[in-house]
C-alpha positions in Angstrom: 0.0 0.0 0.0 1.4 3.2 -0.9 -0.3 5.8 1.3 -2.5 8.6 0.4 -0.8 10.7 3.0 -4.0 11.0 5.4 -5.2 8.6 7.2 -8.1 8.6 7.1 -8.3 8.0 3.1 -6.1 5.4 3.7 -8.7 3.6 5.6 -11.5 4.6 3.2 -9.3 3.3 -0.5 -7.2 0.7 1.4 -4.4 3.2 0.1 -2.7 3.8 -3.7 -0.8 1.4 -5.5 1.9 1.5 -8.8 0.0 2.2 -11.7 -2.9 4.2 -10.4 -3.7 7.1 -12.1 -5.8 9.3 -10.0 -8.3 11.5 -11.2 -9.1 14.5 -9.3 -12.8 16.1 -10.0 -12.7 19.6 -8.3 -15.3 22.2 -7.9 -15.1 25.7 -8.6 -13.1 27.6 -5.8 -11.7 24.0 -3.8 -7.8 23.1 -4.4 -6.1 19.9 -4.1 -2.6 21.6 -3.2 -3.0 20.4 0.7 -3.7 16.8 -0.4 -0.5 16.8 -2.7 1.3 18.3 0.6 0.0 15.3 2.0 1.3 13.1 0.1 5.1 13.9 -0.2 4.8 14.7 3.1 3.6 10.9 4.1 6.2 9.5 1.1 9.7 10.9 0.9 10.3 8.2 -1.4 8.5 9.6 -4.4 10.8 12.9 -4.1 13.0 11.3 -6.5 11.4 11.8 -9.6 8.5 14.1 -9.8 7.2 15.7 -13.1 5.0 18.3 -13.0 3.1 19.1 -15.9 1.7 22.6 -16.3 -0.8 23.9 -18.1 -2.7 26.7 -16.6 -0.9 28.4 -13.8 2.2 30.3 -14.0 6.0 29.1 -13.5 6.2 31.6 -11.2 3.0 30.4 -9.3 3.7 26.5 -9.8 6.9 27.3 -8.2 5.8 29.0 -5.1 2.7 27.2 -4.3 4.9 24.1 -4.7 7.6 25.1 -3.1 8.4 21.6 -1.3 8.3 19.7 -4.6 11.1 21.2 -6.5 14.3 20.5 -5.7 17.0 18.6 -8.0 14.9 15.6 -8.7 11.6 17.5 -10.5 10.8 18.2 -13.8 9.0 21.0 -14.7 7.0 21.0 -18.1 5.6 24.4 -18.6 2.8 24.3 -21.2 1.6 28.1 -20.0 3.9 30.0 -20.7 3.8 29.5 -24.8 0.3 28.3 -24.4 -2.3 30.7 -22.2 0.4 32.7 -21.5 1.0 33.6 -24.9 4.9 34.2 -24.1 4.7 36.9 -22.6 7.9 38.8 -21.5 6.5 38.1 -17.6 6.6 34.4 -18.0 9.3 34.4 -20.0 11.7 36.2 -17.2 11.2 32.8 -15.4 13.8 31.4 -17.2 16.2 33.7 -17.1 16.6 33.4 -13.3 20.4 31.6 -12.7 18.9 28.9 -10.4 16.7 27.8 -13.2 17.9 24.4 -14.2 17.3 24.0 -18.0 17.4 20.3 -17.7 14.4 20.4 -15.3 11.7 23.2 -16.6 11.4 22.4 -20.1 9.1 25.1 -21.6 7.2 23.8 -24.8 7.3 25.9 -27.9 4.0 25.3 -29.3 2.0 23.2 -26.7 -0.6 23.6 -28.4 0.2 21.4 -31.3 -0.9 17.8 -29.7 1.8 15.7 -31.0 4.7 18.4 -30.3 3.0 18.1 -26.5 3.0 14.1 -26.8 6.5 13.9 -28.5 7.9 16.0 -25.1 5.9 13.9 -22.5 7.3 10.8 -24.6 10.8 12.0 -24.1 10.8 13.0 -20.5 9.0 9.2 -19.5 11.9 7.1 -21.1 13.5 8.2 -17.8 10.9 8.2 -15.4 9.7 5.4 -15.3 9.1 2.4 -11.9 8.1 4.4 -8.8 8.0 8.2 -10.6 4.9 10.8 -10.0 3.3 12.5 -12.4 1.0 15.3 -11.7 -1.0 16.5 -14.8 -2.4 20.4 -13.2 -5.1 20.9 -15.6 -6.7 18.3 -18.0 -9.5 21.6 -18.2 -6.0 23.9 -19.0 -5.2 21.5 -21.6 -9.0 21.8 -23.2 -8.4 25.4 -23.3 -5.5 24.9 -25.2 -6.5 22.2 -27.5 -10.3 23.6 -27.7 -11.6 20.5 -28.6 -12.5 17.8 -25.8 -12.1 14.3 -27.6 -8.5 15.4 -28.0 -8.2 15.8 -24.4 -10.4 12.5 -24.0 -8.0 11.0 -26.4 -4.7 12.1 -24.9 -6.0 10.6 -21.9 -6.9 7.5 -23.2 -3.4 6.7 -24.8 -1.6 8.0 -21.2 -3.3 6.5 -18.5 -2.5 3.2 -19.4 0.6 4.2 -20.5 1.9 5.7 -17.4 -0.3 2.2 -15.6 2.4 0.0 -17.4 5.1 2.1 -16.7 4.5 1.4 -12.5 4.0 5.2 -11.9 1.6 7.0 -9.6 -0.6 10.0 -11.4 -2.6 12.8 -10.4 -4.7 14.1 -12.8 -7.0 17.5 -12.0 -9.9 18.5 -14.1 -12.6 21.2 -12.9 -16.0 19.6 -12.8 -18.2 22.9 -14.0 -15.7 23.0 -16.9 -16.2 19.8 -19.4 -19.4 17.7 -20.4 -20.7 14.6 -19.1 -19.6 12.8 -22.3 -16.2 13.7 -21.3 -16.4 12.8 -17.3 -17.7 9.5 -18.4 -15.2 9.0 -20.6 -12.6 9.8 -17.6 -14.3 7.9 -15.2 -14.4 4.6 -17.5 -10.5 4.7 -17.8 -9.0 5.6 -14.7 -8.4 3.4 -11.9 -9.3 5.7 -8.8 -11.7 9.2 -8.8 -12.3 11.7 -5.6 -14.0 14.7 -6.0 -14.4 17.9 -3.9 -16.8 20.0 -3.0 -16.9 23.2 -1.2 -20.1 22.4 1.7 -20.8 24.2 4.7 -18.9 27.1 5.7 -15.5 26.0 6.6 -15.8 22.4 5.4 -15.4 20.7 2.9 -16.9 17.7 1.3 -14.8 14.6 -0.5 -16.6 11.4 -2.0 -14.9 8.5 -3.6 -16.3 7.8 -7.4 -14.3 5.4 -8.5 -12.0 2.3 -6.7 -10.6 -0.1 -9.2 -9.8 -3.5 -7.9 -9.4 -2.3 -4.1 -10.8 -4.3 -1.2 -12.0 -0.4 0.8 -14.4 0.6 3.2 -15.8 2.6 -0.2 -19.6 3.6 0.0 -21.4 6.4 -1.9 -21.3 8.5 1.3 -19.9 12.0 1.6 -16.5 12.3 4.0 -16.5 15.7 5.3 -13.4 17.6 6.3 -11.4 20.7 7.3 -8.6 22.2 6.1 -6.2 23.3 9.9 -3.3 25.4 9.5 -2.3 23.5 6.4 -3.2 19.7 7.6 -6.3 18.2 6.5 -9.2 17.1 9.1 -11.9 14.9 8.6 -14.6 13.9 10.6 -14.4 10.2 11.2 -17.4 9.5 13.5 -20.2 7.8 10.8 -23.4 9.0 11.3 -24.9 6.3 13.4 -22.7 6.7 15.8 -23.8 10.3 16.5 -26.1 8.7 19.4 -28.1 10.8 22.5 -26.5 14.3 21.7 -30.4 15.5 22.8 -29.1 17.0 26.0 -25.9 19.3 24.8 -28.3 20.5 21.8 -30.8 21.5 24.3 -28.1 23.2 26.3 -26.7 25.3 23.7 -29.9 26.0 22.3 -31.1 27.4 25.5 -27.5 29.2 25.8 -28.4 31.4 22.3 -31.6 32.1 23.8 -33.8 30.2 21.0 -37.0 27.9 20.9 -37.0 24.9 19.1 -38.5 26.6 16.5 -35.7 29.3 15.9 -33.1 26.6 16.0 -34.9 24.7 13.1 -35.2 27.8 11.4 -31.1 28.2 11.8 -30.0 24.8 10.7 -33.0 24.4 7.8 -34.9 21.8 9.7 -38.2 21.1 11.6 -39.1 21.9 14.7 -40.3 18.2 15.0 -37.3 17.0 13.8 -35.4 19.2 16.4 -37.4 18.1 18.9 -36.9 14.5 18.4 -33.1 14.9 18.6 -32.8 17.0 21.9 -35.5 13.9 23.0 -32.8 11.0 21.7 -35.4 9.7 19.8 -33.6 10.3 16.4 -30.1 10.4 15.5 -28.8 13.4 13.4 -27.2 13.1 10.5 -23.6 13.8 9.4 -25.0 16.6 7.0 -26.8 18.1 10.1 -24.4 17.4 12.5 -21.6 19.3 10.7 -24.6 22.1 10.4 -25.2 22.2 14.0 -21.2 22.5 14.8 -21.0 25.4 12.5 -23.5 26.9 14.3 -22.9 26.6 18.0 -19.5 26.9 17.4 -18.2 23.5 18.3 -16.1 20.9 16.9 -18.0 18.0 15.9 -16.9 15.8 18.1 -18.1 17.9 20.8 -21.9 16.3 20.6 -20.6 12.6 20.1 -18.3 12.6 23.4 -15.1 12.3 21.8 -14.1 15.9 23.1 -16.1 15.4 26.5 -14.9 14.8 29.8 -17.0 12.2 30.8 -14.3 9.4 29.8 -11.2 11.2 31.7 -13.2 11.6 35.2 -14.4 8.3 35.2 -10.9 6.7 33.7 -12.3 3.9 32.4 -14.7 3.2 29.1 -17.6 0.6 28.9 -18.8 -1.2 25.8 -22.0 -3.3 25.9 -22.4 -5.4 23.2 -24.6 -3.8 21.1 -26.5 -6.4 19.4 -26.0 -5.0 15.7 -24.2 -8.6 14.6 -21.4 -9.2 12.6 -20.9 -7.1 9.2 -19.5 -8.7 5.9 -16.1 -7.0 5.2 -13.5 -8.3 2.2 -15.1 -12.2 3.2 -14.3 -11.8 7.0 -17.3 -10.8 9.4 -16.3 -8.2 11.4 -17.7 -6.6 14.5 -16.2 -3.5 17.0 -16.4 -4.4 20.4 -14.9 -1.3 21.6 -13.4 2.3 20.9 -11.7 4.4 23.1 -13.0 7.8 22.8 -9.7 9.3 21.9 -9.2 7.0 19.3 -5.9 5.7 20.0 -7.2 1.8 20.5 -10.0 0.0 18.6 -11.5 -3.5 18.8 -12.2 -5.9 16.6 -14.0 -9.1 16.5 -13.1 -11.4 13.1 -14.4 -14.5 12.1 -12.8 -16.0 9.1 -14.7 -19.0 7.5 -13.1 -22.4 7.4 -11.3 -23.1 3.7 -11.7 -18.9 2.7 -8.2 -17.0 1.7 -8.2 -12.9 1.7 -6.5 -11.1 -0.3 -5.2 -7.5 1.5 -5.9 -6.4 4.6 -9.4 -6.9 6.6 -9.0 -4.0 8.7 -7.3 -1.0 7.1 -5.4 0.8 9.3 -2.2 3.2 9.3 -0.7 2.6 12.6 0.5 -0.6 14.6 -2.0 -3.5 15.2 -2.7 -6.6 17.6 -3.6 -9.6 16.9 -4.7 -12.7 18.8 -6.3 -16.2 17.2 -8.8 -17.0 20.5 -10.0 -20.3 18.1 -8.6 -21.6 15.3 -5.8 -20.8 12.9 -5.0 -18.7 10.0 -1.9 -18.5 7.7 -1.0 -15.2 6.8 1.2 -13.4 4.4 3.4 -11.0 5.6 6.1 -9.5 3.6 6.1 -12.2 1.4 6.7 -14.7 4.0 4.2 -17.1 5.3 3.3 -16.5 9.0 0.8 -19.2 10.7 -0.7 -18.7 14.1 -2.6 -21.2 15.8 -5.2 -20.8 18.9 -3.4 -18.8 21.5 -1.2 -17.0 19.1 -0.6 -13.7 18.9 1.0 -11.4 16.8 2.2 -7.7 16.7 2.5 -5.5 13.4 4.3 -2.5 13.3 5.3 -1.0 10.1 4.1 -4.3 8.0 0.3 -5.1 7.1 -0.9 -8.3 6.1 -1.5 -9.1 2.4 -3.3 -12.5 2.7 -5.2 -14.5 5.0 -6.1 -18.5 4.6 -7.6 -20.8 6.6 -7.8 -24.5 6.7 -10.8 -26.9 7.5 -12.0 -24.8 10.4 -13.3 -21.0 11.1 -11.0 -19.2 12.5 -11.6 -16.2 15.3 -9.4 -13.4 16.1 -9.6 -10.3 18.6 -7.8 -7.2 15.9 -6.8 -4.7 17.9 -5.7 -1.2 15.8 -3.6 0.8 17.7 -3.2 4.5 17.9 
């Protein structure tokens, strides 16, 4: 697994892999420049050859909002500056800076000629090849340029699988307001992994997974919601049925703004039924409305769910009940959390795997050390390419590895999966 560089998406994708070209669907006024952060941040290892290839910002600007990227390993391939930026004197100056390495911004004469841009690209991947990154700025920059969307359709359809075979990573941005659904679908059907973003309340922000190509993942069609923090990325991990008995701190606050149920609907867009029913714990909000009310009273969302409470810390001790909702399905395991302590650091697992089943990847997806102990049973697993068997009684620590298969032999086997901090 190659991380994403937050953790969170790690969990949700079950990570990257070689070959993935991602495809980044963006909405007017949301950038992706903190999740690119992210990921060299999270992955020093793909520092070494990084080509960047512009087509609708400035040198200048590429330069300075990724500032991090360029140092002796990066190639710059400017398709603004002759392009949009109709070489202008401005852009031009770029190049006649002395720390400008001509070996690594290679500005295309007449980008946009198709095969001129293709010839370049072809050049510069004969030595970037196994492990490099590729980040494509604009695939709406390059419609501008080319004016005609099948060619950008096409060039896409001969590169992604190109740069797939070639064991690269890619990012690829397009602006979703900008191109046709023709050409989205056309995207979507090649690509191996799609997020897009959406600006959605206030300060946050909204990120949904469209596309997961041959990835065991926690994927659904659900919206993640996040923040962006001095810089890091946040998102709220509570899902929304676990956003149980928050009646009595939306009463409170409520009461503290000096509204009626009534006004408070009014506020947040709802009934006054409906907010009635949550300060009674007879309904659950949901996520939409629960990042609605934390905008509004001012709180961080895991304010209402007891995660930022004190209850926990003067007790100093947590109790789970079982909660009767049964084992869940997950990549041919069934999977059940007994417990989660409220500052996240440990979570518990139960895991049955059927007798005579093998699992590819991990069951649990998880960046961070884990636990595990076989209470009946045994299971083979594969571990960094070496087989690893643990029998009832067994149990096993994991640190910086993650298991890549699972088999059992002619009985179930049951685990306790701890995932630590």
């Amino acid at each position: 697994m190659i991380s994403t560089g937050i953790a969170y998406l790690d969990k949700l994708t079950g990570g990257l892999r070689l070959g993935d070209n991602v495809v980044w669907q963006v909405a007017d006024g949301v950038s992706i420049d903190v999740f690119i952060k992210s990921f060299f941040e999270h992955n020093r290892d793909f520092r070494n050859n990084i080509i960047y290839i512009n087509s609708n910002y400035s040198p200048h600007t590429i330069k300075k909002r990724y500032d991090f990227l360029f140092n002796k390993n990066t190639t710059l391939i400017d398709a603004f500056t002759h392009g949009k930026g109709n070489s202008d004197e401005v852009f031009l100056d770029f190049y006649r800076e002395e720390e400008i390495d001509p070996d690594h911004y290679l500005c295309m004469k007449n980008p946009r000629d198709i095969s001129s841009f293709i010839a370049i690209l072809n050049e510069v991947e004969k030595t970037n090849r196994d492990g490099s990154f590729y980040i494509f700025d604009s695939l709406t920059g390059l419609l501008e340029l080319w004016k005609n969307e099948r060619d950008v359709i096409d060039f896409f359809a001969f590169k992604c699988p190109k740069l797939y075979d070639m064991n690269t990573l890619a990012y690829w941005i397009y602006e979703r307001d900008a191109h046709s659904r023709e050409f989205i679908a056309s995207i979507s059907h090649i690509t191996q992994v799609i997020f897009a973003l959406n600006a959605s309340h206030q300060d946050y922000y909204r990120l949904n997974i469209n596309k997961l190509e041959n990835k065991p993942s926690f994927h659904t069609v659900d919206s993640h919601y996040f923040r962006i923090i001095g810089r890091e990325i946040r998102f709220i991990t509570e899902r929304a049925e676990e956003t149980i008995r928050v009646g009595e701190k939306v009463k409170q606050l409520r009461k503290d703004k000096g509204l009626t149920q009534s006004g408070l609907a009014l506020a947040l867009g709802m009934t006054a039924g409906a907010v009635s029913q949550i300060e009674n714990n007879i309904t659950s909000p949901s996520l939409q409305t629960l990042v609605h009310m934390a905008a509004f009273f001012d709180r961080p969302p895991g304010y209402f769910i007891g995660t930022d409470g004190e209850d926990h810390r003067q007790k100093g001790y947590v109790l789970a009940r079982k909660s009767g909702k049964g084992m869940k399905k997950q990549n041919n395991a069934l999977v059940e959390e007994l417990a989660r302590d409220p500052r996240d650091r440990v979570r518990a697992y139960a895991v049955i795997i059927a007798a005579r089943t093998s699992i590819e990847g991990p069951i649990l997806l998880h960046k961070g050390a884990e636990f595990i102990a076989v209470t009946s049973g045994s299971v083979e697993m594969m571990i960094n390419d070496k087989k690893t068997p643990l029998h009832e009684g067994d149990s096993l620590f994991i640190d910086s590895s993650f298991v890549t298969r699972w088999k059992t032999g002619e009985e179930e086997c049951r685990l306790v999966h701890l995932l630590l901090g």
